[in-house]
C-alpha positions as CSV (number, residue, x, y, z in Angstrom):
1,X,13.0,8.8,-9.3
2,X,11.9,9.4,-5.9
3,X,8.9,10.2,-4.3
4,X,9.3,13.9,-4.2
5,X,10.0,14.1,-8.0
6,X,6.7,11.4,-8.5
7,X,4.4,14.4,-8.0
8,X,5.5,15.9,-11.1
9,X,4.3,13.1,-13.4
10,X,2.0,14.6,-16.3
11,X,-1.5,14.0,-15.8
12,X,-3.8,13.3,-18.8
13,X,-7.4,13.5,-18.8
14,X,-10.8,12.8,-20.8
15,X,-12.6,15.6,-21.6
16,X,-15.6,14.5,-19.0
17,X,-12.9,14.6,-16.4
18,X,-10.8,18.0,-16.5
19,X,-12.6,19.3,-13.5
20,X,-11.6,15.8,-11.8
21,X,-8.0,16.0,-12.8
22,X,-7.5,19.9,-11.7
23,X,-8.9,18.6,-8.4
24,X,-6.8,15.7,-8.3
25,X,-3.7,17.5,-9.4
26,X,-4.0,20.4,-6.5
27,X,-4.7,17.7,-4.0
28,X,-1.4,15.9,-4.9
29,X,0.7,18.5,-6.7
30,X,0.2,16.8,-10.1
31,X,1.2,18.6,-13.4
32,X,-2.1,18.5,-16.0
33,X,0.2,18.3,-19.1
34,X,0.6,16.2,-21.7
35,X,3.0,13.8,-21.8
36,X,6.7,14.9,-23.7
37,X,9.2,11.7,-23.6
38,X,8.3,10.7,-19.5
39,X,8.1,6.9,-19.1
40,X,5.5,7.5,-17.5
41,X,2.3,9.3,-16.9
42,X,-0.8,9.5,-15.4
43,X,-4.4,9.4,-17.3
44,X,-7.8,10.2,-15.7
45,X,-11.0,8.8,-17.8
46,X,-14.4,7.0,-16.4
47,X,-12.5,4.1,-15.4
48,X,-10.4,5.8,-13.0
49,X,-7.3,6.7,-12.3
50,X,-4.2,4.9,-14.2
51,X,-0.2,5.1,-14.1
52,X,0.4,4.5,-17.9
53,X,4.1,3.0,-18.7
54,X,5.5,3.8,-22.3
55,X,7.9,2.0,-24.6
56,X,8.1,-1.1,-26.4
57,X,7.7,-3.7,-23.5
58,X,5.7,-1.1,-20.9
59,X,3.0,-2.9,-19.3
60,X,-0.5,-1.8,-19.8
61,X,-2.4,0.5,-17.5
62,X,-1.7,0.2,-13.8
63,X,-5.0,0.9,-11.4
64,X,-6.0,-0.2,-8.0
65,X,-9.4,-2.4,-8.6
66,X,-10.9,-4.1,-5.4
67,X,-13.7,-5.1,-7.0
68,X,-12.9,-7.5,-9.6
69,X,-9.3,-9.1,-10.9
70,X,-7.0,-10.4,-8.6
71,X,-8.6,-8.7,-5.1
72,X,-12.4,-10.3,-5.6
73,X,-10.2,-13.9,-6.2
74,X,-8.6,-13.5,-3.2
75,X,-11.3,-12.2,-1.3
76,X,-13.4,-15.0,-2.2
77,X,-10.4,-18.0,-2.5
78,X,-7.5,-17.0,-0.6
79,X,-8.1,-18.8,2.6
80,X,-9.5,-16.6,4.5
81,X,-8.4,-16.2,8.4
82,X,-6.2,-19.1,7.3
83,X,-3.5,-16.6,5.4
84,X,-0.3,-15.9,6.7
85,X,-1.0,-12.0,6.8
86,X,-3.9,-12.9,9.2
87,X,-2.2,-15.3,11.1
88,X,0.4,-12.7,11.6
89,X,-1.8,-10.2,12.6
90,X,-3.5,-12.4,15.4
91,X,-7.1,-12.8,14.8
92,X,-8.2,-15.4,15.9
93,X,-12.0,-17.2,16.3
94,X,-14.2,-13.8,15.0
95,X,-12.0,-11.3,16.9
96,X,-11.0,-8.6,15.1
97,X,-8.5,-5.4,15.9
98,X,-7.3,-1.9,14.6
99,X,-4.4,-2.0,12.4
100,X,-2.2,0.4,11.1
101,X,-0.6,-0.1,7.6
102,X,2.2,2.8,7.7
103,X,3.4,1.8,4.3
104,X,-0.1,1.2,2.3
105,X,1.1,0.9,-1.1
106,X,-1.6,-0.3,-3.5
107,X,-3.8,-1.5,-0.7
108,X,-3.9,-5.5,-0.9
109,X,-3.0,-6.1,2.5
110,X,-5.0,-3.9,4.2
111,X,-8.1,-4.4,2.1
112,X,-7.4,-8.9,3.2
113,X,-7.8,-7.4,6.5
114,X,-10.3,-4.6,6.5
115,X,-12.4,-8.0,4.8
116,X,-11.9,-10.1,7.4
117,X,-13.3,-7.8,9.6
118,X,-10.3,-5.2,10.9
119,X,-10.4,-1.5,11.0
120,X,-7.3,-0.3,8.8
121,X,-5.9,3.0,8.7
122,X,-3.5,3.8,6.1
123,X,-0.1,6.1,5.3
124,X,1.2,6.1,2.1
125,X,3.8,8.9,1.7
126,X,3.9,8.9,-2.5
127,X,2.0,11.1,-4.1
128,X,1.6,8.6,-7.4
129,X,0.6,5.6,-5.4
130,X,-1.8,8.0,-2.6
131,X,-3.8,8.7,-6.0
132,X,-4.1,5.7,-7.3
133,X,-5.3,3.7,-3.8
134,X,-8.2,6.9,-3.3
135,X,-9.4,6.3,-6.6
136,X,-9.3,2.5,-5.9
137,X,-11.1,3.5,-2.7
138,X,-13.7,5.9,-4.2
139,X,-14.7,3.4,-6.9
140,X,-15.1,0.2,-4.6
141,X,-17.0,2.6,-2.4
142,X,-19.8,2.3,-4.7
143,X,-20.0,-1.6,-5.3
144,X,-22.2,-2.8,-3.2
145,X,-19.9,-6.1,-2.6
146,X,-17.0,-4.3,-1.1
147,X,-18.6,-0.9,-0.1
148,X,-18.8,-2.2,4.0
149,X,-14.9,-3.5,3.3
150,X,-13.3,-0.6,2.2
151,X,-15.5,1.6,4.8
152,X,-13.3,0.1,7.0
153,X,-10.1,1.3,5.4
154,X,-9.3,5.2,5.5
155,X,-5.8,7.0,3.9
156,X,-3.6,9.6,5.2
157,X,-1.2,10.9,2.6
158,X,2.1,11.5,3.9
159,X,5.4,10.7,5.0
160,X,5.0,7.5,7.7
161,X,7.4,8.8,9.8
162,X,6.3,12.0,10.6
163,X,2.7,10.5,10.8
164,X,3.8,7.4,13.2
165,X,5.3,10.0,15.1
166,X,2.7,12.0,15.7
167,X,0.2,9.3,17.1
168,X,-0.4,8.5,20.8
169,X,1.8,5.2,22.2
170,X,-0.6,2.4,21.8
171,X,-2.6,3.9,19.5
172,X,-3.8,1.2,17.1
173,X,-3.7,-3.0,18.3
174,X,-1.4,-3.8,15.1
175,X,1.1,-1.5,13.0
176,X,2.1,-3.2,9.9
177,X,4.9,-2.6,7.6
178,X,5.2,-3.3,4.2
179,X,8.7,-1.1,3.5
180,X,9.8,-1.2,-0.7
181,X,13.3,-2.9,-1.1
182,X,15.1,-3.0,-4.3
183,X,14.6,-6.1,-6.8
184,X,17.2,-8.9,-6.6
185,X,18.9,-9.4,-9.9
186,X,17.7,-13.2,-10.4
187,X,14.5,-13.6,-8.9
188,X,11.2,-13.7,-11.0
189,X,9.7,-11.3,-12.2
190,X,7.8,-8.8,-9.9
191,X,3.9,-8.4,-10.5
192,X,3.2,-5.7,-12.8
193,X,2.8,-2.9,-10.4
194,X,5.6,-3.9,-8.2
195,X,7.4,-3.8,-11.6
196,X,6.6,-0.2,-12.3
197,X,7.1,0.9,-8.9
198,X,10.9,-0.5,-9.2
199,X,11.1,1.9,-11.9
200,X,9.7,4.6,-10.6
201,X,10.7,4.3,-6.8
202,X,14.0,4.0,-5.3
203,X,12.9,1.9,-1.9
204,X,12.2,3.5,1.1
205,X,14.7,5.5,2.3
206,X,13.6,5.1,6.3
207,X,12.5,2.0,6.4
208,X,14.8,1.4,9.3
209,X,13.5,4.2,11.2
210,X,10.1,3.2,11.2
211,X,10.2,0.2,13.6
212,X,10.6,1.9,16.5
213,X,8.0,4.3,16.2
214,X,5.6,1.3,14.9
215,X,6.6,-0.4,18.3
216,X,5.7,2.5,20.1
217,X,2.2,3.1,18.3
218,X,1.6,-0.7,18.5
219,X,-0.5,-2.0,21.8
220,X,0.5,-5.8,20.7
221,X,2.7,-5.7,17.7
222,X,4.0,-4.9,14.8
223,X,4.0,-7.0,11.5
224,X,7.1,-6.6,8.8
225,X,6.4,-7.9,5.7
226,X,9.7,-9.2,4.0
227,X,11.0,-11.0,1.2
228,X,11.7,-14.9,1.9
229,X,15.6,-14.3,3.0
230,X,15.5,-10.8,2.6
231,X,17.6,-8.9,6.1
232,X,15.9,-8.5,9.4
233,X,14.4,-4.9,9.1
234,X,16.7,-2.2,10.6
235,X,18.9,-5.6,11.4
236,X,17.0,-6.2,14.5
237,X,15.8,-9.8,15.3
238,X,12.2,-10.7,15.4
239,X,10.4,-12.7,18.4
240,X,8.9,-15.2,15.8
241,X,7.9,-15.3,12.1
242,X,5.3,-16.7,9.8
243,X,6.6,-17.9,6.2
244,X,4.6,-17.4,2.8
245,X,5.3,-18.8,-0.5
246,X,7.8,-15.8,-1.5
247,X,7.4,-13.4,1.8
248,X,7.7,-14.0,5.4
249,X,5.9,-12.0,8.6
250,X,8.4,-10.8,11.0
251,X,7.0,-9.9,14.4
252,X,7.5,-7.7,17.2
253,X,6.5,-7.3,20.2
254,X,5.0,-3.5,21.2
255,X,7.1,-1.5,23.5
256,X,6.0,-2.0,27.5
257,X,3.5,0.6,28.5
């Protein structure tokens, strides 16, 4: 399925949230339906938005929480300016910078970094996943934990491309880049909603493409977030890298001015 076709996903809702899910559905180009045989769909209640996976084995109900679960552990326990993705980034001391994530995807990476300080700006160009970080977004918004973090982080739906093309050169101190790639038969299994997105997603189709452009928008570089001895992005060597557990940070230098 690919992220056209994503849109098209039934959505479900309580009765308290009807008005909520006709809004939701025009903003996106959902279907409010219910659900015939789809693998998947999409359900709207008080708790939020959720992408709901069906069959015997499905995993339960996929939403984007940064206030409790496994964002609050790492924004209390993950190390702080001492992880990779913020040692790739460059802060350093108390400085902090302007990053764009161009490939946003359920947020975790640019809500690390809109906690440690950085202004983030998001693109996510799939309707499905769009929905689910805003209502992650809105929600967190009200806590009054992670309200100042996620003030920090703002989305723009849409393709990346398009939107990286349309910025200024030198636009934002960091681009980062998070591109899907297809699961390797043999490795471990994938977290659940990297899992569903497998399913649903079929990689992103201009990943290549979107180097240059970040390399352009970037004033000191751009960040590639990888699989551990997954291919050089648009097979184009970095300057240097920093290694994670199960990812590496490939970086780039931004184009001369």
């Amino acid at each position: 399925m690919n992220h056209d076709v994503n849109a098209s996903l039934p959505l479900e809702a309580a009765s308290e949230q009807l008005s909520a899910a006709d809004l939701l559905a025009e903003r996106y180009g959902f279907v409010c339906r219910p659900r015939r045989d789809e693998a998947h769909s999409l359900w709207l209640d008080a708790q939020g938005l959720a992408l709901l996976s069906h069959g015997p084995q499905a995993p339960g109900p996929l939403r984007v929480d940064f206030v409790a679960g496994a964002a609050a552990h790492r924004r209390k326990f993950g190390g702080g300016r001492g992880q990779a993705v913020a040692k790739a980034i460059g802060l350093k001391g108390t400085q902090t910078c302007r990053v764009l994530d161009a490939t946003a995807g359920l947020g975790g990476d640019a809500f690390v970094l809109a906690s440690l300080g950085c202004e983030v700006q998001m693109f996510e160009r799939v309707a499905v996943v769009a929905a689910l970080l805003e209502d992650g977004l809105l929600r967190a918004a009200e806590d009054p934990e992670v309200g100042d973090i996620v003030a920090r982080m703002q989305l723009q739906y849409g393709d990346a491309l398009q939107l990286l093309r349309e910025q200024p050169d030198a636009a934002f101190d960091v681009v980062f880049l998070d591109p899907m790639f297809p699961e390797k038969r043999g490795t471990a299994r994938a977290r659940k909603g990297m899992q569903v997105f497998q399913q649903l997603l079929s990689g992103d189709p201009d990943a290549d493409g979107l180097l240059l452009e970040a390399c352009r928008v970037a004033r000191r570089r751009v960040v590639v977030k990888r699989p551990k001895g997954a291919p050089w992005l648009a097979d184009r060597a970095p300057s240097g890298a920093i290694g994670g557990d199960s990812t590496r940070f490939d970086l780039y230098p931004a184009l001369p001015a």
